[in-house]
ZAFIZA-541138 format. One line per 2 residues: number of its first residue (from 1); their letters; for each residue x, y, z of C-alpha. Coordinates in Angstrom, 2 decimals, always signed. Layout:
<rs>
NUM) A) X/Y/Z; ...;
</rs>
This chain:
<rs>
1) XX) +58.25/+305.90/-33.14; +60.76/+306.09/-35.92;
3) XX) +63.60/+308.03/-34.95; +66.42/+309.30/-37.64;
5) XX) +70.01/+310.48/-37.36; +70.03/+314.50/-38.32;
7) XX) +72.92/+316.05/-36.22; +76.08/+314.86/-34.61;
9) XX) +73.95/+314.86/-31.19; +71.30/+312.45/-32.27;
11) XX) +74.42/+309.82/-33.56; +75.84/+310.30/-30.19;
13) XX) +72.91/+309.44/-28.20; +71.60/+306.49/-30.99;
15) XX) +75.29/+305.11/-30.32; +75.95/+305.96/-26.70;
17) XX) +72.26/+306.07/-25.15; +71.35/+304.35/-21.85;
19) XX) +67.85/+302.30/-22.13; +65.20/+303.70/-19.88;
21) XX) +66.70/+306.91/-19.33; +65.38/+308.72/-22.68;
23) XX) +68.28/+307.98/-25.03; +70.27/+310.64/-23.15;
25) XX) +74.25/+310.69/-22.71; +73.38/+311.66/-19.20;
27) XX) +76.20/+313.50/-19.10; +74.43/+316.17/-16.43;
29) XX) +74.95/+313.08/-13.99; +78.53/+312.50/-14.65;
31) XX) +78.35/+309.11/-16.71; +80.32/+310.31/-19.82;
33) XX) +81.40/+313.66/-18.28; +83.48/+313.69/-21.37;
35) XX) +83.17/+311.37/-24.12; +87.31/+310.19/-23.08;
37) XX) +86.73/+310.05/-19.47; +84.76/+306.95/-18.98;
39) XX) +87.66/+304.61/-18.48; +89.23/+307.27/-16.03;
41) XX) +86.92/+308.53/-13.89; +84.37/+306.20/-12.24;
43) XX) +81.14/+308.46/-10.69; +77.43/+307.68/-9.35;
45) XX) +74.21/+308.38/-11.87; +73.81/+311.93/-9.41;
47) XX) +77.18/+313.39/-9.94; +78.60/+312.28/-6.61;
49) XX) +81.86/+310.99/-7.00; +81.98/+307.35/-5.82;
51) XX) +85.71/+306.17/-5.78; +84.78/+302.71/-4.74;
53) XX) +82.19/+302.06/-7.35; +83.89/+300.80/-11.26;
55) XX) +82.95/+302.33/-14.15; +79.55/+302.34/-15.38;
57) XX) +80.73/+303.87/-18.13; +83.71/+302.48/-21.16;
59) XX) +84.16/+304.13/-24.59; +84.02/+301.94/-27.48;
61) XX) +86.96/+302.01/-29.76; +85.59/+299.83/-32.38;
63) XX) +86.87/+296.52/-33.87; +88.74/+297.95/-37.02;
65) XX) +92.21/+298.95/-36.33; +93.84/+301.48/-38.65;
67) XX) +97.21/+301.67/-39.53; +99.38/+304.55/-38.64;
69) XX) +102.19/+303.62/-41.14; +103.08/+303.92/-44.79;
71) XX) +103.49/+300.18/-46.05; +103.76/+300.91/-49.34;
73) XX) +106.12/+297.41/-51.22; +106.64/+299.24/-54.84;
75) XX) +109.92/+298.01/-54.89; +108.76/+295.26/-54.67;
77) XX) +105.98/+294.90/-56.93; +107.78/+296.45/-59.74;
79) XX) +109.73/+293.53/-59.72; +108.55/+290.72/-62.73;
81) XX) +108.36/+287.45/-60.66; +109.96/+284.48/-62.34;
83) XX) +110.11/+280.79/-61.28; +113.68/+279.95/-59.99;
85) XX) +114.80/+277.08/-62.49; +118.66/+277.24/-62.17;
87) XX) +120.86/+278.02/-59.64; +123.11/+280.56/-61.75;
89) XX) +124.00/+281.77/-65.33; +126.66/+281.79/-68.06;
91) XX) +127.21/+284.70/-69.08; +129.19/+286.42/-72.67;
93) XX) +131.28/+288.76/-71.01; +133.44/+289.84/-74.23;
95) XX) +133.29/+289.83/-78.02; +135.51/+287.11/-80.02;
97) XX) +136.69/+290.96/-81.38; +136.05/+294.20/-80.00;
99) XX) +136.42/+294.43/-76.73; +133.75/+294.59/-73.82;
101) XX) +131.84/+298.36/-74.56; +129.16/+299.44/-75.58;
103) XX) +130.72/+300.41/-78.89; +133.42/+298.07/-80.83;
105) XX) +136.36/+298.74/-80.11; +139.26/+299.64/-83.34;
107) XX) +142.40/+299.18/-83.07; +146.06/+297.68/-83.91;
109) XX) +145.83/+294.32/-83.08; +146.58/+291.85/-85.35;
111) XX) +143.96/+289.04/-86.49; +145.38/+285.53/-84.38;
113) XX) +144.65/+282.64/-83.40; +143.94/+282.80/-79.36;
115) XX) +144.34/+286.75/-79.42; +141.83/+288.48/-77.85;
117) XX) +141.06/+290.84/-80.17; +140.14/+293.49/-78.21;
119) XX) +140.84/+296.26/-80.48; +141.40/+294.67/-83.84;
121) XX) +142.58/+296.52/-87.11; +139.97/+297.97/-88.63;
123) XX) +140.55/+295.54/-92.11; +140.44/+292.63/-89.78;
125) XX) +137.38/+291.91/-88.81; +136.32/+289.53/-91.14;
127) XX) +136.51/+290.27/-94.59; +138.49/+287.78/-96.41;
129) XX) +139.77/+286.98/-99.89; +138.33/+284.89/-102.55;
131) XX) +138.82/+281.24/-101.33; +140.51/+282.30/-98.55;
133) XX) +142.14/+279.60/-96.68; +141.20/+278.37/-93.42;
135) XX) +143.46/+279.09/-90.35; +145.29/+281.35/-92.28;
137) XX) +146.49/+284.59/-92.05; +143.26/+287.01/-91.19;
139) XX) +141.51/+283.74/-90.26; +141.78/+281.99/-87.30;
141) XX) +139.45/+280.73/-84.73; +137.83/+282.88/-82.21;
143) XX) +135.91/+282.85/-79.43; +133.74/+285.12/-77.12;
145) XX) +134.63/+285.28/-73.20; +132.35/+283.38/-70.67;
147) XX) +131.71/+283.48/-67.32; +129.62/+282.25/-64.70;
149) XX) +126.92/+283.70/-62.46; +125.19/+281.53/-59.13;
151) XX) +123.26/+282.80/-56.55; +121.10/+280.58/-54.02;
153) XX) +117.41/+281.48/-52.81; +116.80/+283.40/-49.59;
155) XX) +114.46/+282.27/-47.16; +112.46/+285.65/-45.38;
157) XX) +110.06/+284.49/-42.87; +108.12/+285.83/-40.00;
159) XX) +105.86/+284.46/-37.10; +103.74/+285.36/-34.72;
161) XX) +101.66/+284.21/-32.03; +98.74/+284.94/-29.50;
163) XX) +97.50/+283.20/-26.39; +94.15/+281.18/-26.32;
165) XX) +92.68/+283.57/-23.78; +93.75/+287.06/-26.05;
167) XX) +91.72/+284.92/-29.15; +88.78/+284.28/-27.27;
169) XX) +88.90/+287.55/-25.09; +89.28/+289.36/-28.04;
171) XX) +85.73/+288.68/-29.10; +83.69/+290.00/-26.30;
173) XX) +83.16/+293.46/-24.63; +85.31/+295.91/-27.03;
175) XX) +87.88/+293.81/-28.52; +88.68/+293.63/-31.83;
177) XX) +86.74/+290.58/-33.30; +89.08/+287.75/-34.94;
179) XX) +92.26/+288.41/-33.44; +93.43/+285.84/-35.75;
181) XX) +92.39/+287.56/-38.81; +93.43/+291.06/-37.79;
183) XX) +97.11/+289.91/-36.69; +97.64/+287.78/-40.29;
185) XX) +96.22/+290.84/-42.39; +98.71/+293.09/-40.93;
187) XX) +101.59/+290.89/-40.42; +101.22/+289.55/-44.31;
189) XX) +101.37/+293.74/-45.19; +104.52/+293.37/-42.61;
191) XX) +105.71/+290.63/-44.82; +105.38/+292.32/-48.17;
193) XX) +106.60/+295.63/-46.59; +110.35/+294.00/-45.46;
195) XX) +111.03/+292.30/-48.80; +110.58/+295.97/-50.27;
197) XX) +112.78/+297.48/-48.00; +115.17/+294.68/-48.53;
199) XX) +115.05/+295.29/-52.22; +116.37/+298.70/-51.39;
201) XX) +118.59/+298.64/-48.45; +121.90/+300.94/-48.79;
203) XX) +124.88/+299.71/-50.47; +127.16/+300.91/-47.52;
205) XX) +125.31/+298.54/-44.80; +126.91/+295.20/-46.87;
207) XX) +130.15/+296.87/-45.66; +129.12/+297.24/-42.03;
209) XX) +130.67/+294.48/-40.03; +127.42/+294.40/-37.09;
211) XX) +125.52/+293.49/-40.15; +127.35/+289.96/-40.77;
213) XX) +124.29/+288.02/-41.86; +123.15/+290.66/-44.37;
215) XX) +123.57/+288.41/-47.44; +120.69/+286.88/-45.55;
217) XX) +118.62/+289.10/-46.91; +117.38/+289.38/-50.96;
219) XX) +120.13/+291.41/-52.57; +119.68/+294.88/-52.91;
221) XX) +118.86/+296.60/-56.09; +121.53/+299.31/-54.92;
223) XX) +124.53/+296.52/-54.83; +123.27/+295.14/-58.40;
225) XX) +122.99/+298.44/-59.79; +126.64/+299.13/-58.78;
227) XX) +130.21/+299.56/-60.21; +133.52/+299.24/-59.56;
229) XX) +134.23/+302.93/-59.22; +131.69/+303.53/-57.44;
231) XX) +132.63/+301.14/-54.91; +136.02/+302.92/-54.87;
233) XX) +134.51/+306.48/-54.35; +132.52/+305.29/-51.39;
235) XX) +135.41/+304.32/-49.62; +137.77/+307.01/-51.16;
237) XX) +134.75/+309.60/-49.49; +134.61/+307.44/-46.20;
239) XX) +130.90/+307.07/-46.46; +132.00/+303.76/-44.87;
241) XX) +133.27/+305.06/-41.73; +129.60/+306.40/-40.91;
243) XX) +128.48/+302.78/-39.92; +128.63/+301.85/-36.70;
245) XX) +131.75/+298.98/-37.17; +132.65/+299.77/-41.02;
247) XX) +135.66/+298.21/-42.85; +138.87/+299.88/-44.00;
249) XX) +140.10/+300.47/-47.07; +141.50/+297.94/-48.90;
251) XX) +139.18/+295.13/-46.48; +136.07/+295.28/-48.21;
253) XX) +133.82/+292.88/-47.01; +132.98/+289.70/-49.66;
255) XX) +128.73/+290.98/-48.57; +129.97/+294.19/-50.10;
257) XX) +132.67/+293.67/-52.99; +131.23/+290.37/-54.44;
259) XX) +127.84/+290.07/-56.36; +126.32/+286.29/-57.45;
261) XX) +129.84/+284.31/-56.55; +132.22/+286.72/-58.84;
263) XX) +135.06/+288.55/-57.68; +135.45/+291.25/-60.16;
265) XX) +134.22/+293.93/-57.86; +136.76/+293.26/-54.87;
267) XX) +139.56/+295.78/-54.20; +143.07/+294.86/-55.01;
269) XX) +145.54/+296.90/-54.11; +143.76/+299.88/-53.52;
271) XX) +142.03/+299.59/-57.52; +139.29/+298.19/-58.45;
273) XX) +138.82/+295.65/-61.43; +137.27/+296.36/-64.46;
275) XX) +134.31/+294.56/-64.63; +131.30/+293.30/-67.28;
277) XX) +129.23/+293.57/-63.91; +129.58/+296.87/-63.43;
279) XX) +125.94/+299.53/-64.02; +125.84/+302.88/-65.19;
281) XX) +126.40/+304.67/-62.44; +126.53/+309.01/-62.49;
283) XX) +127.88/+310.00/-58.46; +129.44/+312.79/-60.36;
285) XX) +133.33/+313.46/-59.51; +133.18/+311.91/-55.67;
287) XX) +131.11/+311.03/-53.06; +132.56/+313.77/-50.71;
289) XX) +130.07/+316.35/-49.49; +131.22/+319.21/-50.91;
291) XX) +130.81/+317.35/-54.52; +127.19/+316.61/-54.06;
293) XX) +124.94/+318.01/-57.44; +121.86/+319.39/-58.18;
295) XX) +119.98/+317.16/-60.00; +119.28/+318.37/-63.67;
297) XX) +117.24/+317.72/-66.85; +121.20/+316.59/-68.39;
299) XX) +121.58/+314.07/-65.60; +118.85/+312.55/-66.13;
301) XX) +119.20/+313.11/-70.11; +122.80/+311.72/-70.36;
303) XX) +121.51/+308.56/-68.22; +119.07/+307.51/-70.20;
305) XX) +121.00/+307.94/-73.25; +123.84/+305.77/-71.87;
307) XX) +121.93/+302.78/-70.69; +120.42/+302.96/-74.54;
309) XX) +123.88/+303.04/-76.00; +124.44/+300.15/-73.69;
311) XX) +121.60/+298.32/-75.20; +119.21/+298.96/-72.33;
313) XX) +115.47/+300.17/-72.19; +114.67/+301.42/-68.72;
315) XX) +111.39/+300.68/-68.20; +111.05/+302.57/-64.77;
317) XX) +112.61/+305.03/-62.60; +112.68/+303.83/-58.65;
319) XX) +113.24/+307.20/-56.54; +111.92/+308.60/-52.84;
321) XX) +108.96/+311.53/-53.56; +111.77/+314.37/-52.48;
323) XX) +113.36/+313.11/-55.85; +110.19/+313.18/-58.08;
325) XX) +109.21/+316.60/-56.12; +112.38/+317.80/-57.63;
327) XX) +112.01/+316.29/-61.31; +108.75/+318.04/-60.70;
329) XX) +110.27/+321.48/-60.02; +112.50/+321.15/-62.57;
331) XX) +109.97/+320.83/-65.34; +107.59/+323.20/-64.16;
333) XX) +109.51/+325.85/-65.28; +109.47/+324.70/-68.70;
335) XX) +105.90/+324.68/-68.86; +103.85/+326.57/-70.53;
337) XX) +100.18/+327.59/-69.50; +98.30/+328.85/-72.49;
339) XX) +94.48/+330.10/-71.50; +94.66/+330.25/-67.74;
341) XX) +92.14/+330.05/-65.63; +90.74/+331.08/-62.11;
343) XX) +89.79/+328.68/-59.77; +88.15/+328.71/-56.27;
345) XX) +89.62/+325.48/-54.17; +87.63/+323.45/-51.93;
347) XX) +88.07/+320.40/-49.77; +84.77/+318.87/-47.80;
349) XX) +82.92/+321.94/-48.71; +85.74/+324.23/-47.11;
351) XX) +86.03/+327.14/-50.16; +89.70/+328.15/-50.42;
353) XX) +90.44/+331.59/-51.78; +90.00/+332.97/-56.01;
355) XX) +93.39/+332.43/-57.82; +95.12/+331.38/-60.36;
357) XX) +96.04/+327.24/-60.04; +99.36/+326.34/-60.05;
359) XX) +101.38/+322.97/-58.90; +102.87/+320.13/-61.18;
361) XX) +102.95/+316.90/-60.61; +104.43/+314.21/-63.19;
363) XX) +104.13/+310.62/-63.70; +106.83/+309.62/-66.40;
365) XX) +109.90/+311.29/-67.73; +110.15/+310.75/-71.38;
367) XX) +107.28/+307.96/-71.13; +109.61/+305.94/-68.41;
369) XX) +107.34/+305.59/-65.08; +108.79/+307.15/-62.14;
371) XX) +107.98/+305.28/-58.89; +108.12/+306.19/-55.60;
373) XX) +109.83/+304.41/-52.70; +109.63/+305.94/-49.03;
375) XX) +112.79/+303.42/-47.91; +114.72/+304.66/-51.17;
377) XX) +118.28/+305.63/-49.33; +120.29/+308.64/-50.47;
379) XX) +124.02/+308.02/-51.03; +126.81/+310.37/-50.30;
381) XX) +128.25/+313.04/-47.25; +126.47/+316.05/-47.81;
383) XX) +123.43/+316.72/-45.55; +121.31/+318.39/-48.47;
385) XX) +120.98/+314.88/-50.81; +117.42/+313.69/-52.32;
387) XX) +117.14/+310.25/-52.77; +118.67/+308.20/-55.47;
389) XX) +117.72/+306.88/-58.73; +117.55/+303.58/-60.40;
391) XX) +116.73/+303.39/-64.27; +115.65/+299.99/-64.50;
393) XX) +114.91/+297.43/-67.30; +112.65/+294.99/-65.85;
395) XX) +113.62/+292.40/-68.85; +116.53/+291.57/-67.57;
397) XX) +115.76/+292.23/-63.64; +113.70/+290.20/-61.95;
399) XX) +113.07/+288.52/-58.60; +113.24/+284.73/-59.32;
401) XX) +110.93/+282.82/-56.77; +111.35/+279.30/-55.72;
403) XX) +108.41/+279.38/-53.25; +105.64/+282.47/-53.01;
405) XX) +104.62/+283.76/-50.10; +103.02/+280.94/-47.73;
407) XX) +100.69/+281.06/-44.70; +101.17/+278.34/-41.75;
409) XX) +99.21/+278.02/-38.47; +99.42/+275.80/-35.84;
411) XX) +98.24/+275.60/-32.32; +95.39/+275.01/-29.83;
413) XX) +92.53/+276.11/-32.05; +93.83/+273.41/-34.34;
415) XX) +94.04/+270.82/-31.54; +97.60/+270.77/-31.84;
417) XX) +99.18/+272.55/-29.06; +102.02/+270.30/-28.67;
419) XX) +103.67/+270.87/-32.34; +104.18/+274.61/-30.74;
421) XX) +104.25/+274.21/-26.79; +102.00/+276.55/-25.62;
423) XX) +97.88/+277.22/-25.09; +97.83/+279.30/-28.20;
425) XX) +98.13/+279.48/-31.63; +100.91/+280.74/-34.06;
427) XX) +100.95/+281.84/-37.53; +104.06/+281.70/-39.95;
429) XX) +104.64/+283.82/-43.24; +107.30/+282.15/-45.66;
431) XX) +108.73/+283.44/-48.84; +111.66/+281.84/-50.81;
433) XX) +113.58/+283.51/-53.71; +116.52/+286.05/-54.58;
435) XX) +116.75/+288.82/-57.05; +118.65/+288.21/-60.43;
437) XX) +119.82/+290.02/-63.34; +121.31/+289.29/-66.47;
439) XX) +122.67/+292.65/-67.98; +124.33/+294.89/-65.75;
441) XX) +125.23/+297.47/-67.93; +121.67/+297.95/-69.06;
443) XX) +120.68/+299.20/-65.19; +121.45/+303.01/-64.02;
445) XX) +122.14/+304.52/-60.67; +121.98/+308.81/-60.06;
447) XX) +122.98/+309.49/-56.86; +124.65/+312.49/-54.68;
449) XX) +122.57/+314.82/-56.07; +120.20/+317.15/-53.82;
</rs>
């Protein structure tokens, strides 16, 4: 007799039936008494409760396992990945003339051999006379500044094991199948998921002494997309003296005042250096809580326009979903809804009630991408803040890989448990490379704003 699956009631007793007794859950005679209770409560087949007798009864929980946790790595992939072929950079960090802005610098300074010419006379920046004369006056040999950039690769690696007798245990009764496979699927999503959250971590932690083997890490997008001043308004604002074993003022950690071997960012005498490594970087007039802003259409206006004038194209916006709830808000009101309609909601067959639909979501601001991140931190005191915003330009940002991610097992079921000195097995993820950029001024930071 063919027999089909109609109501919840028929699954339950295809799924959980006993053979010879009907197909029935039995439940009358205390074998499920409960769908939950089997593993608790051990009966006889008539209802008498037989405390010496084990259960006749288990639940089945199934082999998949699902995941309770967000472990999302957008931070991560945003990131174009690049071969690591050199250990470091040279980098132009002034003009032979005109200074270091965005916009060249005029001036008074006469045209000389060896000047720097930072802000030359305006009828001195290269026109000359007929047959002018070399190394004469108005004519002299120049030269742009250099500097030097190095950074090494970062190893991030995690491992992970399991006993013989949970692999082969694992396959009988209820377990979950391959224990092998299920543990490397969800410790390579563990894998991914740290390098994004690495990508990301808070520019005050490189300044918190427990944290000594930070630089460990890939360096975070918040300390490249930093700046001199801001460094000085964190500590001005004490956001420092949150941490659990913070710094002082005026002893900066090197994790936290130097970026790719230079010094230009460390604090000297309570100032901070100029410096061509320095991002575009809107905190507003200090980090203290009472000077926390709402975040506006002109902040992020005044932004973009900067990192253009700079000579940047952002080519995405990295902020937490309060943030893009907020740029979400904000334009919502501008909106205009011509030839509204009524709508009647429904979800699995659930009808809502008649009304008018409302709710905005967006997806770019001014055709620049804006991407979540559920680690993205929020800087500043004030207990109200949304999280910060990075205007990226992916051209000159990338993470620069000297080895991609790696799998490596070892172990008993490989007939080698010597090489790890146990009867099981054990797994290894391995990743080598460090993030790199080569134009500072082109990257953009908006943070204490709420």
């Amino acid at each position: 007799m063919v027999k089909y699956i109609n109501t919840l009631k028929d699954l339950e007793m295809a799924t959980y039936g006993i053979a010879g007794a009907n197909n029935e859950l039995l439940k009358a005679g205390g074998l499920v008494a409960g769908i939950h209770t089997g593993h608790d409560d051990a009966t006889a087949l008539n209802g008498t409760a037989w405390t010496s007798s084990p259960n006749l009864y288990n639940v089945l929980y199934g082999q998949k396992v699902w995941s309770m946790l967000n472990q999302e790595v957008n931070p991560l992939s945003i990131l174009p990945k690049k071969p690591y072929t050199s250990s470091g950079w040279r980098v132009m960090t002034a003009r032979p003339a005109g200074g270091t802005s965005a916009a060249f610098s005029l001036g008074s300074t006469n045209y000389a051999a060896a000047n720097a010419m930072t802000s030359p006379n305006a009828d001195e920046i290269g026109g000359v006379d007929e047959n002018h004369g070399l190394s004469s006056t108005g004519l002299q040999p120049l030269a742009p500044t250099y500097d030097v950039l190095f950074m090494s690769p970062k190893t991030v690696a995690h491992m992970f094991d399991y006993s013989e007798l949970a692999g082969e245990m694992a396959k009988i009764d209820d377990g979950v199948g391959d224990l092998r496979a299920l543990i490397r699927e969800d410790m390579g999503k563990f894998h991914a998921e740290t390098q994004s959250v690495m990508l990301i971590m808070p520019l005050e932690h490189y300044d918190d002494t427990n944290y000594a083997n930070i630089e460990r890490n890939y360096t975070s997008l918040m300390k490249i997309v930093a700046s001199s001043q801001e460094h000085e308004a964190m500590v001005d604002a004490t956001i420092h003296a949150r941490l659990t074993s913070a710094s002082t003022t005026g002893a900066l950690t090197d994790d936290f005042s130097k970026l790719y071997g230079n010094t230009s960012r460390d604090l000297v005498g309570n100032a901070y250096n100029a410096s061509f490594m320095d991002a575009q970087v809107d905190y507003g007039s200090s980090y203290a809580a009472a000077d926390v802003r709402s975040l506006t259409l002109t902040l992020l206006n005044n932004m973009i326009q900067n990192l253009r004038t700079n000579g940047g194209t952002p080519k995405c916006i990295l902020t937490g979903y309060d943030t893009i709830q907020t740029i979400a808000d904000l334009l919502q009101s501008q909106e205009r809804f011509i030839d509204g309609k009524e709508i009647i909601p429904t979800h699995n067959g659930v009808r809502g009630v008649k009304g008018q639909e409302v709710g905005f979501r967006v997806a770019t601001y001014y055709d620049i991408p804006l991407i979540p991140a559920k680690d993205m931190p929020s800087t500043g005191l004030a207990s109200t803040q949304t999280a910060d915003l990075l205007f990226l330009d992916t051209d000159h940002l990338w993470l620069s890989v000297m080895k991609p991610t790696q799998y490596f097992e070892s172990g008993i079921s490989h007939g080698d448990p010597f090489g790890i000195g146990t009867l099981g097995n054990r797994g290894l993820y391995r990743t080598m490379g460090e993030t790199g950029c080569s134009f500072f001024k082109g990257q953009g930071k908006i943070t204490n704003v709420q």
